[in-house]
One Martini backbone bead per residue (centre of mass of N, CA, C, O) as a GRO file, in nm:
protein
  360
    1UNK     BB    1   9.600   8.857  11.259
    2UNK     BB    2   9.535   8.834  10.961
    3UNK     BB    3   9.643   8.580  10.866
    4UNK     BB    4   9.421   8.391  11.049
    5UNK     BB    5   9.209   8.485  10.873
    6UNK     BB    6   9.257   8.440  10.632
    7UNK     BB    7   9.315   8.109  10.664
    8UNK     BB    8   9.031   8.043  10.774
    9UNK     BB    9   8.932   8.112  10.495
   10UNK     BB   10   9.131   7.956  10.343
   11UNK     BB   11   8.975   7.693  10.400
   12UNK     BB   12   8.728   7.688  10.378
   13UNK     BB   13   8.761   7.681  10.041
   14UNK     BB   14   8.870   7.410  10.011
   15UNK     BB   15   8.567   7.282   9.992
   16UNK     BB   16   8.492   7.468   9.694
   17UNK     BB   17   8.797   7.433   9.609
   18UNK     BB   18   9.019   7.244   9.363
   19UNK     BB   19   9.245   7.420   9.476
   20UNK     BB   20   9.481   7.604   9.530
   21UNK     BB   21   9.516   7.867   9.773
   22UNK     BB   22   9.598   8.226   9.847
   23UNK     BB   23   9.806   8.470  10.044
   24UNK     BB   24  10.000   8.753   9.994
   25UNK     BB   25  10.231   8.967   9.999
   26UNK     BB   26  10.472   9.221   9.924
   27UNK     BB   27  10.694   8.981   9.970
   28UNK     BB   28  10.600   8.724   9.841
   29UNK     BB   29  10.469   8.582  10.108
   30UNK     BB   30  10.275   8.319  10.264
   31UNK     BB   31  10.029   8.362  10.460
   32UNK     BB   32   9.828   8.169  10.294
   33UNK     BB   33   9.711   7.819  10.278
   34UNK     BB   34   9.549   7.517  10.155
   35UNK     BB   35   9.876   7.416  10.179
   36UNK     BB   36  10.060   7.418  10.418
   37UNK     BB   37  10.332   7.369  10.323
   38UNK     BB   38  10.338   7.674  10.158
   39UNK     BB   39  10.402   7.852  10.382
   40UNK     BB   40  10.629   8.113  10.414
   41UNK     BB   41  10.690   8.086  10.162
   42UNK     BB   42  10.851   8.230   9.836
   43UNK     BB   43  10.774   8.499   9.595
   44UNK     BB   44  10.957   8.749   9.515
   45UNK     BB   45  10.976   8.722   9.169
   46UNK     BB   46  10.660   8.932   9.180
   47UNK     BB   47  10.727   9.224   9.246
   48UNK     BB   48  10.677   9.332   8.903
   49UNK     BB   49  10.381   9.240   8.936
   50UNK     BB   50  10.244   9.297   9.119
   51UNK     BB   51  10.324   9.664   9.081
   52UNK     BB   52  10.072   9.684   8.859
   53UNK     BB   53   9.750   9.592   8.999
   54UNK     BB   54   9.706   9.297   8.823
   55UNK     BB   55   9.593   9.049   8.696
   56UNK     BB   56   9.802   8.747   8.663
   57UNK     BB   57  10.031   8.518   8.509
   58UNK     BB   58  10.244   8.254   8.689
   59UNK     BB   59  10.351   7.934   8.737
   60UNK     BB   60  10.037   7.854   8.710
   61UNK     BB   61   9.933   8.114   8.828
   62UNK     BB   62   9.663   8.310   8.968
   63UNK     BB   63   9.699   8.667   9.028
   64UNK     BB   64   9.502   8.929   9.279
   65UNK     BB   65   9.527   9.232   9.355
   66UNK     BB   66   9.369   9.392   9.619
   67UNK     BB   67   9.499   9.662   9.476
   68UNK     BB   68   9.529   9.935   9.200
   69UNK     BB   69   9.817   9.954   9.346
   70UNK     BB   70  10.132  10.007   9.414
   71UNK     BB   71  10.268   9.783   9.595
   72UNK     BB   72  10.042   9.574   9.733
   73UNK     BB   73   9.985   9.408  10.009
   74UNK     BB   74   9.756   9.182   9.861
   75UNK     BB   75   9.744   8.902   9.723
   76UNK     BB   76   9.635   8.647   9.543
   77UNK     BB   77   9.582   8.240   9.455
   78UNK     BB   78   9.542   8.020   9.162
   79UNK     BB   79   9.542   7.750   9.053
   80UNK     BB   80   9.621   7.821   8.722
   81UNK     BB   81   9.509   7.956   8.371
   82UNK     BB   82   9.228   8.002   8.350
   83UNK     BB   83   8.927   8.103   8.357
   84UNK     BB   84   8.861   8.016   8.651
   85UNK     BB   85   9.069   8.113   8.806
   86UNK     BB   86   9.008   8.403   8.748
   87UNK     BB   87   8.730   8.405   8.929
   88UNK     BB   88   8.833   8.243   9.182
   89UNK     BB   89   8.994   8.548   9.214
   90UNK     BB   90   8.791   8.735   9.244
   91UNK     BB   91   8.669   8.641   9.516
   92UNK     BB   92   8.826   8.612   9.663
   93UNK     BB   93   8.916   8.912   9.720
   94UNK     BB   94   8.657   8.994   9.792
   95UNK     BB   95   8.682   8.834  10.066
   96UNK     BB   96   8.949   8.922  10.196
   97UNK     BB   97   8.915   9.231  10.180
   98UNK     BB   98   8.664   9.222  10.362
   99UNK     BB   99   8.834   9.089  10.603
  100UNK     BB  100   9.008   9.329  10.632
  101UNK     BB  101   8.846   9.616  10.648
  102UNK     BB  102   8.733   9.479  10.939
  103UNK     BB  103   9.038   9.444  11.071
  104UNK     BB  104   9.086   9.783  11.029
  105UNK     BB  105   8.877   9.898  11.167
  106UNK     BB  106   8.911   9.734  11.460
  107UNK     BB  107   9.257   9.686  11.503
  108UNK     BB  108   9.429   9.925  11.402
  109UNK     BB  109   9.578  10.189  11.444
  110UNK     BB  110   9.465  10.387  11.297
  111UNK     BB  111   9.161  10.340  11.379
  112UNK     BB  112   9.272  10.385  11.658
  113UNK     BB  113   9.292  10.702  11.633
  114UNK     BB  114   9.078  10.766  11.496
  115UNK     BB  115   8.847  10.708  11.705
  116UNK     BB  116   9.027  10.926  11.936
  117UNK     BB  117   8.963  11.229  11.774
  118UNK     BB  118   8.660  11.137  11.715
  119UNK     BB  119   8.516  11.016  11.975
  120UNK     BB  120   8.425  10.694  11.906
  121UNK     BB  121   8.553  10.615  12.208
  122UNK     BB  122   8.581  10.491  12.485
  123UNK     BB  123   8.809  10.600  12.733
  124UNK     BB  124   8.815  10.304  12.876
  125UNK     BB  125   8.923  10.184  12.603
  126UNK     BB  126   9.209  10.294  12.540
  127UNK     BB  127   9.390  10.143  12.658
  128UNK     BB  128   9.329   9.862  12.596
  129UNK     BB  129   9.372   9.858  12.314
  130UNK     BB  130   9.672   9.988  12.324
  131UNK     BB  131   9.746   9.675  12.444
  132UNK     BB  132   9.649   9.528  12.149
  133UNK     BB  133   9.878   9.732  12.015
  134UNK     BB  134  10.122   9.805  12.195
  135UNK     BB  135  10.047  10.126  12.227
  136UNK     BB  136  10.153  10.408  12.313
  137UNK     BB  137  10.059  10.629  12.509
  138UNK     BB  138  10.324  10.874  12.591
  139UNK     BB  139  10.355  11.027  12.392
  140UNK     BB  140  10.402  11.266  12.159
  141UNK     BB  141  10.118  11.470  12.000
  142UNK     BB  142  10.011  11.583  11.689
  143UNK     BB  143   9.763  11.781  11.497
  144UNK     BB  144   9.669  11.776  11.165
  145UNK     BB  145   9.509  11.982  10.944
  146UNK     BB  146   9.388  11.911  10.607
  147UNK     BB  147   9.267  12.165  10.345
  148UNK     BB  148   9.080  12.169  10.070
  149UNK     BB  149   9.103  12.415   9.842
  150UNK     BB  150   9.253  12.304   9.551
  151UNK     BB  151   9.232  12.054   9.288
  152UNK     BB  152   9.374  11.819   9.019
  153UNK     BB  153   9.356  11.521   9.067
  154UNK     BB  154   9.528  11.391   9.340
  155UNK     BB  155   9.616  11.222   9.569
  156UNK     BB  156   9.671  11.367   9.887
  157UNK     BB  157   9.722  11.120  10.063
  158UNK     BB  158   9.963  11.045   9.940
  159UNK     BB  159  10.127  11.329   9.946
  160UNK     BB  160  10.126  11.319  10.262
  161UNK     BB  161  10.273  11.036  10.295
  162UNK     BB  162  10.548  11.077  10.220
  163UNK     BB  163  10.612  11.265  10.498
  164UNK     BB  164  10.515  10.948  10.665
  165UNK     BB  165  10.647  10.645  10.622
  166UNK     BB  166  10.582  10.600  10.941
  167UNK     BB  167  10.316  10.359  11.011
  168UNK     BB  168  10.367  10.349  11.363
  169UNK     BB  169  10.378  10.682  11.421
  170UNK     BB  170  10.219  10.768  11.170
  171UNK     BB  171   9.891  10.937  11.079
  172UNK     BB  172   9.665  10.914  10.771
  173UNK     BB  173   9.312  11.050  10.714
  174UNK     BB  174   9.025  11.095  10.631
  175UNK     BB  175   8.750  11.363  10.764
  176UNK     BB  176   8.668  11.423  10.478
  177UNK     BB  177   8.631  11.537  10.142
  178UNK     BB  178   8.881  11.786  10.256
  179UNK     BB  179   9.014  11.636  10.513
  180UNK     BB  180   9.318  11.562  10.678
  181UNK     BB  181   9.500  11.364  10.893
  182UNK     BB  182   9.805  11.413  11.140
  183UNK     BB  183   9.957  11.233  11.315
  184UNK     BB  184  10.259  11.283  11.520
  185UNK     BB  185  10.546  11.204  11.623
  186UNK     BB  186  10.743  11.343  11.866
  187UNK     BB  187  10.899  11.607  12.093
  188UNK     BB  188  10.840  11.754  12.379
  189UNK     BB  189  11.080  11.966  12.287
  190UNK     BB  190  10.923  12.144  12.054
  191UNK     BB  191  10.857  12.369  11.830
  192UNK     BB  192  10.634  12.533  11.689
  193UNK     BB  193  10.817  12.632  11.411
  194UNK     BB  194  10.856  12.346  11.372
  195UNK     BB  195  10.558  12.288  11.263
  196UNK     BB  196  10.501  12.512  11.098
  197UNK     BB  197  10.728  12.413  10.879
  198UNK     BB  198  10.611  12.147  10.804
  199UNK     BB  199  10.335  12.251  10.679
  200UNK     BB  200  10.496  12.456  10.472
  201UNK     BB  201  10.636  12.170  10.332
  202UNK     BB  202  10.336  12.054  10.255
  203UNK     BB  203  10.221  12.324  10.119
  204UNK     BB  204  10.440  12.375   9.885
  205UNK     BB  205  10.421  12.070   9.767
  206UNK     BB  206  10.131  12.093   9.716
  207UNK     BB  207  10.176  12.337   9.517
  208UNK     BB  208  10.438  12.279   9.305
  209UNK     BB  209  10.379  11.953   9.224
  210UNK     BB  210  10.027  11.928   9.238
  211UNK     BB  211   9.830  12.172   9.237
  212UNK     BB  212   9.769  12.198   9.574
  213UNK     BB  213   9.563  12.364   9.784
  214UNK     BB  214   9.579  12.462  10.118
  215UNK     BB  215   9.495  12.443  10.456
  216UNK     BB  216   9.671  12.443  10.792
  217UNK     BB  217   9.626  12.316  11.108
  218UNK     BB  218   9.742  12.348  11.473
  219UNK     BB  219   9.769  12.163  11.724
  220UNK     BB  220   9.836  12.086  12.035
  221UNK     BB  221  10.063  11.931  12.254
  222UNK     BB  222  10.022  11.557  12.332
  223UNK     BB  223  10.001  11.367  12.573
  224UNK     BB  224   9.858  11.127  12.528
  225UNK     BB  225   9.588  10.967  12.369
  226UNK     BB  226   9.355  11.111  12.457
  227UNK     BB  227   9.410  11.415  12.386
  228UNK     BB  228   9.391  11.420  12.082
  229UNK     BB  229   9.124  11.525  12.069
  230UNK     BB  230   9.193  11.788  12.113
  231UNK     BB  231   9.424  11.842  11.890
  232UNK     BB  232   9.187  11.836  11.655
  233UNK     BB  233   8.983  12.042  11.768
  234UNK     BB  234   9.209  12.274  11.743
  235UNK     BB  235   9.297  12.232  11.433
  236UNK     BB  236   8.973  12.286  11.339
  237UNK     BB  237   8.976  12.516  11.452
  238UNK     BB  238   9.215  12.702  11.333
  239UNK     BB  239   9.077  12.692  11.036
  240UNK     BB  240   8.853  12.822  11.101
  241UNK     BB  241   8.937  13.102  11.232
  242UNK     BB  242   9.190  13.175  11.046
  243UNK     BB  243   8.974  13.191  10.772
  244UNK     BB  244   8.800  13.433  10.881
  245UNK     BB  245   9.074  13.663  10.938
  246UNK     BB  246   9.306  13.543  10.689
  247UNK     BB  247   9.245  13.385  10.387
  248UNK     BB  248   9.578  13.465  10.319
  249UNK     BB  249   9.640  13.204  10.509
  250UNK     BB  250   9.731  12.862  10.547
  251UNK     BB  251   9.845  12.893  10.841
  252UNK     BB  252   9.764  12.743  11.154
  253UNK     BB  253   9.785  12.802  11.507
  254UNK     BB  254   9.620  12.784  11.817
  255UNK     BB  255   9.844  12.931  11.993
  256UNK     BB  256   9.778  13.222  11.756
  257UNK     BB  257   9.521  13.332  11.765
  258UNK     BB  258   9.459  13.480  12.019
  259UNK     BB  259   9.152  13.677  12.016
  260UNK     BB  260   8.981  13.524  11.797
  261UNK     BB  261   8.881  13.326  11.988
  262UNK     BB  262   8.716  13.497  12.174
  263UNK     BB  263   8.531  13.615  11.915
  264UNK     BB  264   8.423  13.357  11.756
  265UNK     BB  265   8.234  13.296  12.056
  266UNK     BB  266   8.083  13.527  11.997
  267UNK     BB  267   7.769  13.664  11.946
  268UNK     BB  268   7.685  13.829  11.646
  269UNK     BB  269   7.519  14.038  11.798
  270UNK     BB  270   7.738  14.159  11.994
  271UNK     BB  271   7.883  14.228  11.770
  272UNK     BB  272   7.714  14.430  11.628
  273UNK     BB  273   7.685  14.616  11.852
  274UNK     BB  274   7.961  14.708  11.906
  275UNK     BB  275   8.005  14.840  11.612
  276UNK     BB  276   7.787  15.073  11.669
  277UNK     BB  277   7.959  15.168  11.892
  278UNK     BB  278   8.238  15.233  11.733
  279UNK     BB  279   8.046  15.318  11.474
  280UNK     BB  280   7.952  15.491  11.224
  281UNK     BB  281   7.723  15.439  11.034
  282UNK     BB  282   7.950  15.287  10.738
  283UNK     BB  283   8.237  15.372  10.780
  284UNK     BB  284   8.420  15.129  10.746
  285UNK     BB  285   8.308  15.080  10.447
  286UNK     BB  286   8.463  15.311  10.328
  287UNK     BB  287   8.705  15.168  10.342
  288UNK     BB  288   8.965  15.121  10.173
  289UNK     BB  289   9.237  14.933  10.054
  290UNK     BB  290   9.452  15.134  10.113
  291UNK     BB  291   9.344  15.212  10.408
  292UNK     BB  292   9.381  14.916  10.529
  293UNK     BB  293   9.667  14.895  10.459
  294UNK     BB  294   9.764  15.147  10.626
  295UNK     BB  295   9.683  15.007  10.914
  296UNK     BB  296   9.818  14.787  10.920
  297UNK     BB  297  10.083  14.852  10.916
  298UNK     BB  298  10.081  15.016  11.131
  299UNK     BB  299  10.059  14.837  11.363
  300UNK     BB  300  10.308  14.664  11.270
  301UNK     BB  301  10.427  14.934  11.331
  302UNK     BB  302  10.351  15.031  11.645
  303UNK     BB  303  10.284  15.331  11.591
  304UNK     BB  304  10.466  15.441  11.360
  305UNK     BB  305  10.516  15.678  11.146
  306UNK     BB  306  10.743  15.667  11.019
  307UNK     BB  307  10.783  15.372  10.927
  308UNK     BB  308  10.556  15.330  10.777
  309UNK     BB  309  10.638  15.542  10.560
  310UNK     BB  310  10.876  15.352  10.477
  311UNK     BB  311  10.731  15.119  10.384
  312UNK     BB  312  10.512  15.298  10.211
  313UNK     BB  313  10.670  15.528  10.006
  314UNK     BB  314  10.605  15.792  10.198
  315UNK     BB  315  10.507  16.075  10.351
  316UNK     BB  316  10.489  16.128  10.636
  317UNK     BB  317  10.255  16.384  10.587
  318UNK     BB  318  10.047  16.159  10.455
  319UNK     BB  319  10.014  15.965  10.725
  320UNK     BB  320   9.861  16.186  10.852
  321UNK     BB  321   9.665  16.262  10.639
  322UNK     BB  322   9.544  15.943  10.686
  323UNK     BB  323   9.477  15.961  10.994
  324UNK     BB  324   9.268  16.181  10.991
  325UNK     BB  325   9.070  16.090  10.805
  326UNK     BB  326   8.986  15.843  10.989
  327UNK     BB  327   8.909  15.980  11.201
  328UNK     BB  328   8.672  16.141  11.086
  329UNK     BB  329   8.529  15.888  10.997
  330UNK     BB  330   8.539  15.704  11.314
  331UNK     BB  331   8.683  15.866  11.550
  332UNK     BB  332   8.970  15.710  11.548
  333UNK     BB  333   9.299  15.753  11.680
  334UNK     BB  334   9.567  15.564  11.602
  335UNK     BB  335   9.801  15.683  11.795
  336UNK     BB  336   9.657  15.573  11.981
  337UNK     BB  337   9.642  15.276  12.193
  338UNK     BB  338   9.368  15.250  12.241
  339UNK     BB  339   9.189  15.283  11.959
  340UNK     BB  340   9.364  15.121  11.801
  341UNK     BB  341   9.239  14.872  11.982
  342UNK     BB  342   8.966  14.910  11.907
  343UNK     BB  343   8.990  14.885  11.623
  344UNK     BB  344   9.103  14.595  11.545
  345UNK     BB  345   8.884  14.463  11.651
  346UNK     BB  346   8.669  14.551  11.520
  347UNK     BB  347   8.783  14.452  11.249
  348UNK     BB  348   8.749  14.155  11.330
  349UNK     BB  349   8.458  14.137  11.407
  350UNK     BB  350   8.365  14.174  11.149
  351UNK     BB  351   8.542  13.938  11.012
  352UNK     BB  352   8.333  13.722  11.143
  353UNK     BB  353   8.020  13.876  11.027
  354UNK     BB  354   8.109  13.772  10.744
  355UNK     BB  355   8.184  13.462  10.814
  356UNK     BB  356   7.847  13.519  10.908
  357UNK     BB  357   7.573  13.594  10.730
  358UNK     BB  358   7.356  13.457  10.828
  359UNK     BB  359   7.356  13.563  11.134
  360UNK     BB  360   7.371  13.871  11.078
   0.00000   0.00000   0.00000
């Protein structure tokens, strides 16, 4: 489809410029050209010069990179080696440009995946769209949402397009000026664990090669491309959601958020009041991080008192005056395992109402 118009933008052009011109791709075959004799021919010996990403001269023609990266997909050629030929070429290509990005919003797999997640695109149309794209619609697919904590100005859109080089089948693009998405295609019967570690796997590489730290969400494994929409908003949640909750882990995935997802989503009026009446005013304040680490723990160890004091390198006896301690400060005994749930609860509502400073 590219090429088609491509061909008729230069053909336009041959009115107006009296010399051969045309539009090379990245495999330096000529897929237009003012000279129809010349089409389909073979320049593959420029693939040395194309991949340095700027204008160059060979064979008598001046040549245009339409993108000023590693080996661009489409370059201009225009006959001659002049200053003018130069001219000719900076606007073809600009001319080219405008007519790919056009091309690419209206028509590419990508960009209909992109207005599928963003909800930008009527329901009814997208069936039609992915048999004008030829695009599975019944594949498995999931969105994962990868968020830039901190960056050291690598472009992280490549380093993270690097882990799906096949882009027929994954899609990567970016969502906000910190956000970018990955559409994959899977199997149906993938576990959770194994999308965990695939993300962990990105998260690590951009943390340890790239100098780039990220958080990424996980929404849920969804047939058919309508339903993208739904894994991307989940993706969404997940991270905004699982970053109110627990700051220091970078992976999040929807379906292990929890209570926290219906914590979230209740009015921060009503978590005030809930705190208001499960704790002493002040009381949880009071609680130091040692002391929220010993609860943290003791919960992880299903309110085992021994085993948490073996994790905790202290002895028995100084863990129950430690819980002993906390009941006395918020009223609740830890060791009961209703009070407990009251309690993990409660510790939850705070750090949602710290996430929402403003509403509270």
């Amino acid at each position: 489809m590219p090429n088609r118009l491509f061909q008729g933008t230069i053909h336009q052009m041959r009115d107006y410029i009296d010399r051969t011109v045309g539009v090379i791709d990245d495999e330096g075959r000529v897929i237009a050209c003012s000279d129809p004799s010349k089409l389909d021919s073979s320049r593959e010996h420029l693939a040395l010069d194309l991949s340095e990403g700027h204008i160059f001269v060979r064979d008598g023609y001046t040549y245009q990179p339409l993108d000023s990266v590693q080996q661009p997909e489409y370059s201009v050629f225009v006959e001659g080696t002049d200053e003018m030929a130069a001219r000719y070429a900076g606007i073809l290509a600009v001319s080219i440009s405008g007519i790919r990005q056009y091309y690419e919003k209206k028509y590419t797999r990508g960009s209909f995946i992109k207005s599928v997640i963003q909800d930008s695109i009527l329901p009814e149309d997208i069936p039609v769209k992915a048999r004008e794209l030829h695009f599975n619609t019944e594949m498995a697919r999931v969105v994962l949402l990868v968020r830039i904590v901190s960056a050291s100005g690598v472009p992280v859109i490549d380093a993270i397009q690097n882990f799906f080089p096949d882009k027929q089948k994954d899609f990567v693009f970016p969502t906000s000026e910190h956000d970018v998405a990955i559409v994959t295609e899977i199997s149906q019967d993938v576990e959770s664990k194994d999308l965990e570690k695939l993300a962990r796997s990105i998260a690590d590489t951009l943390s340890g090669v790239y100098n780039t730290h990220v958080a990424i969400g996980i929404g849920t494994v969804v047939v058919g491309v309508k339903d993208l929409t739904r894994s991307f908003q989940e993706a969404q949640a997940a991270l905004e959601i699982g970053q109110a909750f627990d700051a220091e882990r970078a992976i999040f995935r929807y379906d292990d958020l929890g209570i926290a997802r219906l914590i979230y989503q209740l009015p921060v009026t009503l978590c005030a009041q809930f705190l208001s009446e499960v704790f002493v005013t002040g009381s949880i304040e009071s609680l130091d991080q040692e002391t929220l680490f010993t609860i943290q723990t003791f919960f992880e160890n299903n309110l085992n008192v021994s085993e948490t004091a073996r994790k905790l390198f202290i002895h028995r006896s100084t863990l129950v005056y430690r819980l002993e301690k906390i009941k006395k400060l918020t009223g609740l005994d830890l060791r009961e395992f209703s009070q407990a749930i009251t309690f993990e609860i409660a510790l939850m509502v705070k750090k949602h109402l710290n996430a929402n400073p403003a509403k509270y």
